[in-house]
C-alpha distance (Angstrom), angle and dihedral (degrees) to the residues before:
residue distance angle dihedral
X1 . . .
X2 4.04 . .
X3 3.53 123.1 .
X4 3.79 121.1 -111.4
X5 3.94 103.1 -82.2
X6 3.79 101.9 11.2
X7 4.15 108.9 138.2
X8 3.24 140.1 -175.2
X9 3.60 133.1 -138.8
X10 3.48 144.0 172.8
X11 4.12 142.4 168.0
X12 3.90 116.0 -132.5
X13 3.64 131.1 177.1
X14 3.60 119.9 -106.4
X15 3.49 94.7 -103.2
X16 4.04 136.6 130.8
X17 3.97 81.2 -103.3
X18 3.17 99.1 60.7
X19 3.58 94.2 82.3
X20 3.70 108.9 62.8
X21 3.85 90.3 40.1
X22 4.01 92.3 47.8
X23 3.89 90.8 40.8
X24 4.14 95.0 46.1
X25 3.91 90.9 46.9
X26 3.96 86.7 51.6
X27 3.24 101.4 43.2
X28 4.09 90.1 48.4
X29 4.07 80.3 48.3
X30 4.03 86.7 53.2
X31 3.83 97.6 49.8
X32 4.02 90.3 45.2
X33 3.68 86.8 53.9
X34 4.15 89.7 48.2
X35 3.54 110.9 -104.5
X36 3.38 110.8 143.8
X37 4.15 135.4 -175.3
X38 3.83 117.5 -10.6
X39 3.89 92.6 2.3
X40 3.51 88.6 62.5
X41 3.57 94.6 41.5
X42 3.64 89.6 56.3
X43 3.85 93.4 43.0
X44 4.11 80.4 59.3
X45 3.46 102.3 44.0
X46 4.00 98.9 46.4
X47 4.14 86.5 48.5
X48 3.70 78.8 49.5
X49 3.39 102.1 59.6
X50 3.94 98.7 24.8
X51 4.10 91.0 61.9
X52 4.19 89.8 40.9
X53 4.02 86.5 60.9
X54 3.61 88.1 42.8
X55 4.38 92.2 54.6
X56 4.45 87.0 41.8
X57 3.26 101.6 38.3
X58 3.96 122.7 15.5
X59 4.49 92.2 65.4
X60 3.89 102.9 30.9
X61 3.77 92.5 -148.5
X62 3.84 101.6 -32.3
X63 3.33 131.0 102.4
X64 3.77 119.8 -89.4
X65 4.47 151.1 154.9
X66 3.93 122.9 -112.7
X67 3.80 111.3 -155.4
X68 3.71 110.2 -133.4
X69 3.73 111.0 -158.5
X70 4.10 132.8 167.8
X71 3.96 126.3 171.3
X72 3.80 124.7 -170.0
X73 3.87 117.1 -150.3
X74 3.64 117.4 171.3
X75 3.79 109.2 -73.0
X76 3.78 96.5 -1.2
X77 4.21 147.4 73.2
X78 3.08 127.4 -139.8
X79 4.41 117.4 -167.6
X80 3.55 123.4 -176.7
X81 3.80 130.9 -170.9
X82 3.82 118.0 -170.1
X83 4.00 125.1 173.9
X84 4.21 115.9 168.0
X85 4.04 84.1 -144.7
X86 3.64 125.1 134.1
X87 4.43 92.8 -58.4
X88 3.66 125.4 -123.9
X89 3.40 116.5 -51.1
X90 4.25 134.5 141.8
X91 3.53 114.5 -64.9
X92 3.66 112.6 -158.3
X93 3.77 127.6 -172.4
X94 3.78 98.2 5.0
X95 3.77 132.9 115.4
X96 3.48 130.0 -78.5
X97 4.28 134.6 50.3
X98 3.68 93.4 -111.9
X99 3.68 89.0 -120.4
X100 3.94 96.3 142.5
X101 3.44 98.9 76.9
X102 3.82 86.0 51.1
X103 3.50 100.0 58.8
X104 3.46 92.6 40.0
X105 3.31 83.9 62.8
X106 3.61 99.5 49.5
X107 4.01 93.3 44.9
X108 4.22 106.0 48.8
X109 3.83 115.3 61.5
X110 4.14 89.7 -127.8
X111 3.71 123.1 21.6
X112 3.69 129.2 -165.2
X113 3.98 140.0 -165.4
X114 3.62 111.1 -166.4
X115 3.66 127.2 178.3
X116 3.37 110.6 -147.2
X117 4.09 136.3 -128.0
X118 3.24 95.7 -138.5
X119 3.84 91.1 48.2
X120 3.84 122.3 -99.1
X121 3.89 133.1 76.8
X122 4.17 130.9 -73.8
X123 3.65 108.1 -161.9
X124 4.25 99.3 -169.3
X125 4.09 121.6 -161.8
X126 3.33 129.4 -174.9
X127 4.05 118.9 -165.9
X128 3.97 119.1 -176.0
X129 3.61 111.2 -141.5
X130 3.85 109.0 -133.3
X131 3.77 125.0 -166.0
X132 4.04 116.0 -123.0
X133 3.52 82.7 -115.2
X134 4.21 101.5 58.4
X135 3.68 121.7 70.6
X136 3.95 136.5 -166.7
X137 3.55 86.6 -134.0
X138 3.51 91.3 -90.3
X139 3.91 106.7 -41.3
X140 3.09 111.2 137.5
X141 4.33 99.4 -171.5
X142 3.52 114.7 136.2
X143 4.35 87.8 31.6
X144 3.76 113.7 127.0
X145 3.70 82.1 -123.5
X146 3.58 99.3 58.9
X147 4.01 96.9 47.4
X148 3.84 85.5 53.3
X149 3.95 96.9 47.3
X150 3.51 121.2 85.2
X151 3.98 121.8 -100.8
């Protein structure tokens, strides 16, 4: 089990593997902080996708660093992905539904865009860390199997 305020962080290339190294080292992160089942699968799947828009998007074709970052408070995660690419900005005619930031969205308990200062893109997410035991009377948003299930 982490301590209260222990992080981890770590500088990757923007490169395709990027993403199975950022999203194992967060998801080992997660289950050291105590989330367990779908909250960790969520915690996985929104680092997933948040660092795979980083590597297609953040760079457009030139070489450039994602800032992996995860901090442990008691009963909550915290995630952030920072690039100092090109910054958010419409994207027309290009690949892709733009579905990410969507289920991003639908996974972390907070979510966060951020445009940057120093240029580039913060995406922020916060997951609360429930016990097996505690319930939210039944909701189930933020639960892999709600961001998969239709609306």
């Amino acid at each position: 089990m982490l301590a209260p305020g222990e992080s981890y962080s770590e500088t990757l290339p923007a490169v395709a593997n990027a993403v199975p190294t950022a999203r194992a080292a967060i998801t080992e992160f997660a289950r050291e902080a105590g989330a367990k089942g779908d909250r960790l699968q969520a915690i996985r799947l929104a680092t997933s996708e948040a660092v795979t828009n980083a590597v297609l998007h953040a760079y457009d074709g030139i070489s450039g660093l994602i800032q992996v970052t995860a901090s442990y408070v008691p009963g909550e995660l915290w995630v952030l992905i920072s690039d100092t690419g090109s910054g958010l900005r419409l994207r027309t005619g290009r690949g892709g539904l733009g579905l990410g930031l969507v289920l991003i969205a639908q996974l972390a308990d907070e979510f966060e865009i951020l445009s940057r200062g120093t240029g580039g893109t913060e995406l922020r997410m916060l997951f609360r860390l429930r016990s097996s035991e505690a319930s939210d009377s039944g909701q189930v948003r933020g639960s892999v199997a709600s961001a998969l299930s239709p609306a």
